[in-house]
C-alpha positions in Angstrom: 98.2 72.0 121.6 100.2 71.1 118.4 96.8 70.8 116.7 96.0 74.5 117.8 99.2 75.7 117.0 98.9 74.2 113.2 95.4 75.6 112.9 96.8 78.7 113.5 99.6 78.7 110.9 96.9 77.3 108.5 95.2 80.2 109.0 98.0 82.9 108.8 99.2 80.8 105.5 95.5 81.5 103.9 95.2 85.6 104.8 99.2 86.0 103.4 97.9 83.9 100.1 95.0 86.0 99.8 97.1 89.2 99.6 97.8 90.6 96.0 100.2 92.8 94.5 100.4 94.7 91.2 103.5 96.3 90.1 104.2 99.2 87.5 108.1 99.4 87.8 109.1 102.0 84.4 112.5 101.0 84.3 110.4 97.8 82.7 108.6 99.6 80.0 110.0 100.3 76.6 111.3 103.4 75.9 111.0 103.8 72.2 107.1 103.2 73.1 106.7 105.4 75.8 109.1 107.7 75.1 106.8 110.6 74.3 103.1 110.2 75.4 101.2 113.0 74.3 97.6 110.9 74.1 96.3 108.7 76.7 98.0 105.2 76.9 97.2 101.7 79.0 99.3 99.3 79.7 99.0 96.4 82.3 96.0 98.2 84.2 97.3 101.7 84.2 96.5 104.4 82.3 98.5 107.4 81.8 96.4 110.8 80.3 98.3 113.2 78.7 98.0 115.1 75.3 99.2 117.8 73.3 100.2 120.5 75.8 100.5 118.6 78.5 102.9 115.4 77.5 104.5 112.9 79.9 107.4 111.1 79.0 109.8 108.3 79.4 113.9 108.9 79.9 116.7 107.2 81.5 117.8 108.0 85.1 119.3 105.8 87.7 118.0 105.7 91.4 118.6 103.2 94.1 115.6 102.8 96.3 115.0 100.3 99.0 117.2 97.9 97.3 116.2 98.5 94.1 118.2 100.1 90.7 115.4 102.0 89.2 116.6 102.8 85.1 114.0 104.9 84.0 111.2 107.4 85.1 107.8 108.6 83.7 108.4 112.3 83.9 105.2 114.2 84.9 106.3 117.5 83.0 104.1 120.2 85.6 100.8 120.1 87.2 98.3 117.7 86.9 95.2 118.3 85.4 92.4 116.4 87.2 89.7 119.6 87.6 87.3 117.7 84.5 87.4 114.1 85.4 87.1 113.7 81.4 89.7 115.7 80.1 92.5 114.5 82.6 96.3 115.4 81.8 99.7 114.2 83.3 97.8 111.6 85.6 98.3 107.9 85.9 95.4 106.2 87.0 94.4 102.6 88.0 91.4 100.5 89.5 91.0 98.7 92.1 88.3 96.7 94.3 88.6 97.5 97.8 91.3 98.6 100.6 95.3 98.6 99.5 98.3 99.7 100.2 99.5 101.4 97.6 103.7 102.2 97.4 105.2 104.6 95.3 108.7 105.6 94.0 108.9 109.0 93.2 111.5 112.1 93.1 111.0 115.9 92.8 111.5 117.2 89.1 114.3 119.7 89.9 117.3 120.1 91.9 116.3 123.5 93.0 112.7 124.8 93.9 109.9 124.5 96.5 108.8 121.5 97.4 105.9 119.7 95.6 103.4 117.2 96.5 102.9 114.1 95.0 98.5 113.9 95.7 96.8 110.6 95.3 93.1 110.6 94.9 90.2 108.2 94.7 87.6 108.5 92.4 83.9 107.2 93.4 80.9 107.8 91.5 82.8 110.6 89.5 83.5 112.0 92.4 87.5 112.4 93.5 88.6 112.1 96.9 92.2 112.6 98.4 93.5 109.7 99.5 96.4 111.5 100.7 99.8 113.2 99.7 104.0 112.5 99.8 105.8 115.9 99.5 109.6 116.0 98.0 112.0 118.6 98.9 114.3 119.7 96.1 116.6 117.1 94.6 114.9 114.3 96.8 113.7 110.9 95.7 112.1 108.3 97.8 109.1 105.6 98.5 106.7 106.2 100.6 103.2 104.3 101.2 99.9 105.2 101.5 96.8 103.3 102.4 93.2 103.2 101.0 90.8 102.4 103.1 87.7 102.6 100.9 85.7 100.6 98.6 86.1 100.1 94.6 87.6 103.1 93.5 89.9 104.6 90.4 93.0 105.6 92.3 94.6 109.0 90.4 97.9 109.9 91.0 99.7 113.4 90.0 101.5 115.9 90.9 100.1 118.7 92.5 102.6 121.1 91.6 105.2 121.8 88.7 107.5 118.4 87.7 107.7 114.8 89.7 109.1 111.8 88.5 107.9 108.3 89.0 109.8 105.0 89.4 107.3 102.8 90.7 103.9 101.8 92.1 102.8 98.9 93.5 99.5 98.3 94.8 99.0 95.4 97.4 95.1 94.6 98.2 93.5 91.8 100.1 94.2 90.4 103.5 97.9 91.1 104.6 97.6 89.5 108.4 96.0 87.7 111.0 93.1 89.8 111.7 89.5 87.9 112.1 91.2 84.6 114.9 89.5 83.7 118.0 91.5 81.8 120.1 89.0 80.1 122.3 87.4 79.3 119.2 90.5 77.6 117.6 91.4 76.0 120.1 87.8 74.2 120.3 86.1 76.3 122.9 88.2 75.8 125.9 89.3 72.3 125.3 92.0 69.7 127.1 94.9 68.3 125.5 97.5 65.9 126.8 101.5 67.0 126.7 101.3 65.5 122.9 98.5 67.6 121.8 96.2 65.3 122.4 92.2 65.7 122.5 91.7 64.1 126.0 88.6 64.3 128.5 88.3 67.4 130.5 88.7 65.1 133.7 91.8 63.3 132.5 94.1 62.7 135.3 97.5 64.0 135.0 99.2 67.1 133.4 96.9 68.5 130.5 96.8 71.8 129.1 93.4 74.0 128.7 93.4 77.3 126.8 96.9 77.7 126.8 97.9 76.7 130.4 99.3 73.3 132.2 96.9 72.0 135.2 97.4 68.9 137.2 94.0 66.7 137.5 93.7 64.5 140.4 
């Protein structure tokens, strides 16, 4: 039974390793650099398109989110443009190679105003697909996550209406749990062990333990 029981943490050990994360946090980035970005930029994996008429910038701004002091935001200044895949504006984009979780930090652009939707799409085969949408009421700022499910895709994120600001992404991809564990099959197909964990016969006289439960052989 011990030997079952440290198979499995070997196991949960190896799909929690196999998990990883990538992080844009813009309270990170340096504002004299990124102050203004009125041509597309890339740093660290992510790209942000933007260009003459339609800049994003870099400020100062303090938020408190989950724990964390956020400094800065990347200001979308309106709508994104994402109708000419090749001519994209106010959009921050990013690859990735499978299914991921994908957090963000974000906060409406005004005080006042309708609410407006944060969209996130993936793009496959020049093709963009929503991936799905976080909405932010007037003044608000918060996290939220949303989960691909897909296969290699560039993920877009925008806003889908006037001003959002962003604080943060973070993608997480790769196994995150115990998912793919047979029992029976750890435990060696239905096999006895003694009270010490112990591999013993299956006929072995005395208390023993067979998938999981204590029997008394005769």
């Amino acid at each position: 039974m011990k030997k079952f029981f440290t198979l499995i943490a070997a196991v949960a050990m190896a799909a929690s390793v196999n998990a990883q994360t990538q992080e844009w946090n813009f309270s990170d980035w340096d504002l004299t650099t990124y102050g203004s970005i009125s041509t597309d930029v890339s740093k660290d994996g992510l790209t942000i398109y933007a260009n003459a008429d339609k800049k994003v910038a870099l400020d100062t701004n303090s938020k408190t989110v989950d724990g964390v002091k956020y400094t800065q935001r990347l200001k979308f200044g309106g709508t994104g443009s994402v109708s000419d895949l090749n001519n994209m504006a106010r959009v921050v984009a990013f690859n990735v190679t499978g299914a991921c979780d994908i957090y963000v930090v974000a906060a409406h652009g005004s005080s006042s105003g309708d609410p407006r939707p944060l969209k996130i799409d993936a793009v496959v085969n020049e093709t963009a697909t929503p991936v799905g949408e976080v909405t932010f009421a007037a003044n608000e700022y918060k996290s939220s996550t949303l989960k691909y499910t897909g296969g290699a895709a560039k993920i877009l994120i925008y806003s889908g209406k006037s001003g959002i600001n962003l604080y943060d992404i973070k993608v997480t991809s790769g196994t995150t749990g115990i998912s793919n564990i047979n029992a029976s099959e750890a435990a060696n197909e239905g096999a006895t062990f003694n009270l010490l964990g112990q591999k013993v016969a299956s006929n072995a006289k005395g208390l023993v333990i067979k998938n999981g439960k204590k029997f008394i052989n005769k």
